[in-house]
N, C-alpha and C positions, 0 to 999 in steps of 0.2 A: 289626711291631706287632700285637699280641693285642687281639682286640674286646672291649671294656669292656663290663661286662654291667650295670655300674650307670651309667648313661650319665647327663654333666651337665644333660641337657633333662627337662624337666619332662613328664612323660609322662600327656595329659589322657585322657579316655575320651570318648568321642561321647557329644552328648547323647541321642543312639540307644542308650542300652541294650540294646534289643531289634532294634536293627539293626547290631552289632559288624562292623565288615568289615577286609580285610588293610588295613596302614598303608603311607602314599604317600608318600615323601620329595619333594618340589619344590626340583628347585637353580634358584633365579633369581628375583627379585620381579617383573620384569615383566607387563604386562599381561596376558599369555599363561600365566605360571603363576599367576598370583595366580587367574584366572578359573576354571582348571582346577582348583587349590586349593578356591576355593571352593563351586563346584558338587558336589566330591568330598566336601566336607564336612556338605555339606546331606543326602549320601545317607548318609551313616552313617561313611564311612573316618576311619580315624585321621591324619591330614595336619598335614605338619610342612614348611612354608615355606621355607628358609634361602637368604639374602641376604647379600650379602660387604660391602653399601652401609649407610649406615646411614639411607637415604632408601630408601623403595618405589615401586616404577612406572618403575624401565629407563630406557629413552627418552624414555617418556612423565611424567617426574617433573619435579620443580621445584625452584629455592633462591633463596635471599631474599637482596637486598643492598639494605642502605640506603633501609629501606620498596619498596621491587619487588619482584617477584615473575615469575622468570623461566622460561616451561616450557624444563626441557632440550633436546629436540629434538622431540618430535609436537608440534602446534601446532593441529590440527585435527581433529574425530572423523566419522566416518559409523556409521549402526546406530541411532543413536537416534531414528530416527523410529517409529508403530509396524509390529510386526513386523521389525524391527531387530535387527541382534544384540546390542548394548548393551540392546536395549529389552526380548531375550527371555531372558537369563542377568540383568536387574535383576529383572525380574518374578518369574522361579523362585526367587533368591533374597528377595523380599519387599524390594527394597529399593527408594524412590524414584528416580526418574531426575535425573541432574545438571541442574540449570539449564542452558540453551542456547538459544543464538540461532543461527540459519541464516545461514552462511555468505553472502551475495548480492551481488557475484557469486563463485565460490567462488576467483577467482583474477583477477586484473589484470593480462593480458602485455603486457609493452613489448617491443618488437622496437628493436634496432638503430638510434638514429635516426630515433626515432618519441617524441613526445609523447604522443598519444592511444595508448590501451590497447585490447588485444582483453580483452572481458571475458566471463567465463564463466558466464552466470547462469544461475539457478535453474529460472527459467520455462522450459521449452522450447519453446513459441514466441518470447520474446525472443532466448533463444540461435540460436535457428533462423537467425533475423534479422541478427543479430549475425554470424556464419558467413558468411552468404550475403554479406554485405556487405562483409566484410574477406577472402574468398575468394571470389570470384565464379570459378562455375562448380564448384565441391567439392561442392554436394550429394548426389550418385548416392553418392561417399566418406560422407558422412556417415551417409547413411539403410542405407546396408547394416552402418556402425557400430551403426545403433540396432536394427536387426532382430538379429542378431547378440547385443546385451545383452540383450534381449527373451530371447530363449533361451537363453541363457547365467544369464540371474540366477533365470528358472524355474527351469531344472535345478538352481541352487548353494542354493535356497528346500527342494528337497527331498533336501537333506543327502548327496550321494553323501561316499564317502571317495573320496581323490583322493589317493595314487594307491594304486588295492588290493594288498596284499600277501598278504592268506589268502582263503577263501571268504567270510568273513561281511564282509570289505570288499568283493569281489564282487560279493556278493548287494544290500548297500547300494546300492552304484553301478547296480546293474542295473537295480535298483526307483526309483534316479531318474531313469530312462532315459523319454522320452516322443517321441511323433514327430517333434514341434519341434526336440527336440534332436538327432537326427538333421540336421538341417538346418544345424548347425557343426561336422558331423564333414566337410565336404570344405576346410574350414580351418584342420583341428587342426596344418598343418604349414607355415601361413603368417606373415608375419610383418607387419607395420604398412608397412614401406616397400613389400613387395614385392605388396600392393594400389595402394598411391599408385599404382605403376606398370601395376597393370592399368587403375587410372581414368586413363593420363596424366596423373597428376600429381605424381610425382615431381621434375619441374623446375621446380614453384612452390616457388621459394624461401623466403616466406613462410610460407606453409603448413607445409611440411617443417619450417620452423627452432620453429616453435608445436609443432609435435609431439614433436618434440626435446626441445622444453625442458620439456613437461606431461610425458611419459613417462620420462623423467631423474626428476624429481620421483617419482612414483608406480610406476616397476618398472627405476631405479636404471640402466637403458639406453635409447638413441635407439629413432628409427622404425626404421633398419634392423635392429636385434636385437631390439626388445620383438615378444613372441607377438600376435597380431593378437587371438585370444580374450580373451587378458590384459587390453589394451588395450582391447578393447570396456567392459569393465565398470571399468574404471579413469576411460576418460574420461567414460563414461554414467551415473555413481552421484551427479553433483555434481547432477543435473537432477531435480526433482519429478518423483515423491512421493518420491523418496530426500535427498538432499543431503548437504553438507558441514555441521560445526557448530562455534562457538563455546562452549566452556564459561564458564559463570562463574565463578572465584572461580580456576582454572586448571585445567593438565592432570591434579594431584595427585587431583581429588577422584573421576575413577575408581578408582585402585589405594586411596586411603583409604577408600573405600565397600565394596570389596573386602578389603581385609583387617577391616573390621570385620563384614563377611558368618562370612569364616572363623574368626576367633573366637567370633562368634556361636554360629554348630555347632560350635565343640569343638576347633579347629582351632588352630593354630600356625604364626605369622609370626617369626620371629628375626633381626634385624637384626644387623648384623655379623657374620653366623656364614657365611663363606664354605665351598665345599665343593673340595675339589683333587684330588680320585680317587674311582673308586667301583670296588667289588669285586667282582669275579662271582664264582660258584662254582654249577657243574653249568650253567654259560651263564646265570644267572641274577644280576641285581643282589641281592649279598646283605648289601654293606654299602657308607655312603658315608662318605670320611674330613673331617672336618669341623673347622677350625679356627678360633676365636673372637680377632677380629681386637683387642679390646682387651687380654687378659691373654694370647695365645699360644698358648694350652691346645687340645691336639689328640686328635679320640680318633675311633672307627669308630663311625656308627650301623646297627643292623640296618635292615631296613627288605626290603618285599614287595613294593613297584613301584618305581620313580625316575621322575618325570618332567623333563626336563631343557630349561629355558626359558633354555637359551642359542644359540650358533650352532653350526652341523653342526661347523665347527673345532673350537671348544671341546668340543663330546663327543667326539671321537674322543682328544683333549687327554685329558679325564675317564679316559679309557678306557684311555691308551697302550698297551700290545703286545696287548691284550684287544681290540681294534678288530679286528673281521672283515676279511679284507684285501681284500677286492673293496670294501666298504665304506669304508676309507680312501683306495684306489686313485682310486676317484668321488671324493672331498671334496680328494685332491691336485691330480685335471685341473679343478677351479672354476675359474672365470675369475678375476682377481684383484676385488675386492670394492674399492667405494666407500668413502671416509670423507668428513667436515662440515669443513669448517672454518667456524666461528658465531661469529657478534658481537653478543654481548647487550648492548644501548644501553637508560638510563634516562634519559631525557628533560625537558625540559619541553614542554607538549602543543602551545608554538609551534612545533617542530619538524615538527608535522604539519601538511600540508596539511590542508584542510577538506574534509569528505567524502571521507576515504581510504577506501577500500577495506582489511578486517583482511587481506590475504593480497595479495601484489604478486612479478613474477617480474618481471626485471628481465635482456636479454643485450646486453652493451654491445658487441660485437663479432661481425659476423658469421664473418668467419672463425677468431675463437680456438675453445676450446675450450667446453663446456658441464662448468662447472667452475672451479678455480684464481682466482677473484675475477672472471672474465670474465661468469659469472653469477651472480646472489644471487636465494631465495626470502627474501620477509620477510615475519613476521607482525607486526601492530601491535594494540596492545591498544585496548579501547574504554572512554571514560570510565565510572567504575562497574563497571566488568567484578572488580575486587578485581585487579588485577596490579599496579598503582600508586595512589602518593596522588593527592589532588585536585588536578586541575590540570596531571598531568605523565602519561606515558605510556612503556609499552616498546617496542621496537622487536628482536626477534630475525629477524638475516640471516644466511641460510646460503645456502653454495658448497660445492659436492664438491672431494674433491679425494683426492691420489694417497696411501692410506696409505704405501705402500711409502717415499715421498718423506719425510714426516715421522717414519718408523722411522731413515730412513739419515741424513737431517741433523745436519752438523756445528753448527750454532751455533743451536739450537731456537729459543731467547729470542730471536734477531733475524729469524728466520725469523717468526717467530708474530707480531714486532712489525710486520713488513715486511706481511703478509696484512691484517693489521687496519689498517694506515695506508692502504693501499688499498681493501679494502669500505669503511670509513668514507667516503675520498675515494669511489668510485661511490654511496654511498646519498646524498651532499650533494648531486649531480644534482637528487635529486626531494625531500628533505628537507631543511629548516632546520637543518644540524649545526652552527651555530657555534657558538665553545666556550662560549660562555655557556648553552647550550640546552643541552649536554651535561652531567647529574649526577652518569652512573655509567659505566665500560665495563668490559666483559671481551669475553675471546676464547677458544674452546675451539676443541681442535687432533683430531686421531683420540688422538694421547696421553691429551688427555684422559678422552674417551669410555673409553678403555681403563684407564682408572684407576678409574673413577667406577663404570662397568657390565659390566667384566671382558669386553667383547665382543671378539673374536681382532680384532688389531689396531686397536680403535677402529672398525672396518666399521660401519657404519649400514645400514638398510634391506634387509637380506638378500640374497640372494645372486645376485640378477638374474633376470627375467623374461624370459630367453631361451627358445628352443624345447626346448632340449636340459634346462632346468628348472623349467618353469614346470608347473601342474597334472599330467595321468596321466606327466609326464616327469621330476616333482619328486624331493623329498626326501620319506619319509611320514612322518608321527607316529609309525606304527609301525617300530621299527628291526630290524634284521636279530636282535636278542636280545629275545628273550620278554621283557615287564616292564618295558623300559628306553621311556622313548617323549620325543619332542621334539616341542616345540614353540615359538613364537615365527615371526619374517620367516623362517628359512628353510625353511618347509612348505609347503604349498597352505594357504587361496591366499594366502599373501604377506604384506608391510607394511601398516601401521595396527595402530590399537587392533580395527576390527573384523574385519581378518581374523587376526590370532593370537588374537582370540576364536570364530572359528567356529573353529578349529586344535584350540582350549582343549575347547570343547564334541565335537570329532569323538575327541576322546584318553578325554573322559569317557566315551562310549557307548563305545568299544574295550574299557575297562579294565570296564566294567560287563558287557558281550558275555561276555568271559575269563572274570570270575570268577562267571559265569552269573547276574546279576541282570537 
């Protein structure tokens, strides 16, 4: 196929006349490209969005059934407080901050035959408390967690790139180098459990199985594989002056504030216009092939950068026999990657307990797995929050679970029905399910993820915060071809809305670096 020189897309100009800079193609609406989108657009670049979905925000998006209002899969935001990274890419763009409520506590774990919850709050001396009292004797564990985020979230405050790939990522990293942090480089090759064990306490069970199920949650592996750096700031960011947040009105109203940023500047969001190749010539991205999912119509657009806000799989996918081979060689030895399986419940609000907590972890088994319906996060909405009508409420719960298992099954539909008769059956533990209480249900499988967000197998949450990937061992923004750059969960540092926004921001100063502004 020959590139169209008169190309279907409507081709805006910056409203930077006097600031014309080379044009950005963005594959993927996610929170990570839409950010990166927009910040590019504010500086002057010609930026064209394209999305295979005809909803924006990835993961972090929503759909509506039956008055509810359900977010896909993020459920919770960090960054918005100030100095936040939400707080510092809303600012630069001029845009108000979403309505939010602090998370408190930022999570409710039930262990195994237990009623009463370990609860994760806000305060840090509440939490302190809390700790001390449902682990007795883990403090010396704890306090060298919080010395540890102490310097770890200095250093991430003054923007190194993680992990450098030329000088001027170098020099970055260098200059956010302080003595402090010096003081996590004899940890840089530790991992979570293999501390428990230097405090003896790898054989609190309790302990261990909380860690388990928090770091599942946030770096998509146990204590014995998440990075113990990783971890520091994973479990430390829930606690004032940082936190966790509740949105109002849902997870949509980031990526919608965001695309109304990049139109704003000049910019270009295209819904349904998915992308299935991109073309290098002289090692450079010189065109991406573009197909428009309602009429079929397919053609190559030019373009000076790509940034690509999907998973390292899918670029190399993007890329096929053009994939550097050391560079696919890495993305083949991955570990295999996590998917959701979710049960989105529209309620009535008697199904809630009074004074629920919005965010609840739930392991009904200590010896099964963390995963397969054994364990459920759930979020629940709060009266007024806009996710339901008066008087009724949502309930999304999610479980990991084995993509591979949901590719190879024989009998999908009874497999998918079999998962949701069972989360259902554990969430009536602690909820009012009966059927009269129940208005709405769905279930989403990795299938669907992989329908909806084009992500390589429906995977959620990136690609695991092991040692051998997590920060200077990662994946970088910047990829092995000049001009082509990723972001999204599988870059430093990781899953959330706020870290594929710092991801977003560290690709925008690369790409300004390059073309010397």
């Amino acid at each position: 196929m020959s590139p169209q020189l008169n190309s279907p897309l409507s081709h805006r100009r910056s409203r930077h006349p006097s600031k014309i800079r080379p044009k950005v193609i963005v594959i993927g609406a996610g929170i990570g490209g839409l950010t990166t989108a927009a910040l590019l657009a504010k500086r002057g670049y010609q930026v064209c969005v394209l999305e295979q979905s005809m909803v924006p925000g990835g993961c972090a998006s929503t759909f509506r059934r039956r008055g509810f209002t359900f977010d896909v899969g993020a459920t919770q935001v960090a960054g918005l407080e100030p100095g936040g990274i939400h707080a510092q890419v809303f600012s630069e763009l001029g845009l108000e901050l979403p309505q939010a409520e602090h998370c408190d506590p930022a999570c409710a774990v039930f262990l195994p035959g237990e009623t009463t919850p370990i609860s994760v709050w806000r305060d840090p001396q509440r939490w302190q408390a809390e700790r001390q009292r449902q682990f007795p004797g883990s403090e010396p564990f704890w306090q060298k967690l919080s010395d540890l985020f102490r310097y770890s979230w200095r250093f991430q405050g003054r923007q190194p790139v993680l992990p450098p790939r030329n000088l001027w990522d170098a020099w970055q990293l260098t200059h956010a180098l302080r003595p402090d942090t010096l003081l996590t480089v004899p940890y840089t090759f530790s991992t979570v459990g293999q501390m428990l064990k230097g405090y003896g306490l790898y054989g609190n069970r309790r302990l261990k199985t909380f860690l388990d199920l928090q770091l599942k949650l946030y770096s998509q592996v146990g204590a014995d594989d998440t990075a113990l750096l990783y971890a520091a700031t994973a479990l430390g960011v829930s606690q004032a002056p940082y936190g966790l947040f509740h949105l109002q009105g849902s997870m949509q109203v980031l990526s919608d504030a965001l695309v109304k940023a990049i139109q704003q500047f000049g910019g270009q969001v295209l819904l349904g216009h998915g992308v299935d190749h991109i073309q290098l010539e002289g090692n450079r991205p010189r065109f991406v092939r573009i197909h428009q999912q309602k009429n079929g119509a397919t053609w190559l657009e030019p373009t000076d950068h790509v940034v690509a806000n999907v998973t390292v799989q899918n670029l190399t996918t993007l890329l096929g026999g053009q994939t550097p081979k050391g560079y696919q060689q890495r993305v083949d030895k991955l570990m295999p990657s996590s998917g959701a399986f979710v049960v989105y419940l529209g309620v009535d609000q008697a199904a809630v307990p009074q004074d629920c907590p919005p965010h609840l972890q739930f392991l009904y088994d200590y010896d099964g797995p963390i995963g397969e319906n054994n364990s459920l996060f759930v979020s629940v909405s709060r009266p007024g929050d806009g996710r339901a009508p008066d008087g009724m409420a949502t309930l999304v719960a999610s479980s990991f679970t084995d993509v591979q298992a949901w590719q190879q099954c024989s009998n999908y539909d009874q497999m998918k029905a079999d998962y949701g008769a069972g989360a259902i059956a554990n969430l009536g533990q602690f909820f009012n399910l009966a059927p009269e209480n129940i208005i709405h249900t769905e279930f989403g499988t990795p299938r669907t993820f992989e329908r909806y967000t084009a992500r390589h197998q429906g995977m959620v949450g990136g690609i695991g915060q092991r040692l051998s990937t997590f920060g200077p061992f990662g994946f970088a923004t910047r990829t092995p071809i000049p001009k082509l750059w990723l972001v999204g969960d599988c870059v430093h540092p990781g899953e959330g809305t706020a870290g594929v926004s710092y991801a977003a921001m560290t690709t925008v100063r690369q790409i300004e670096a390059m073309e010397g502004n």
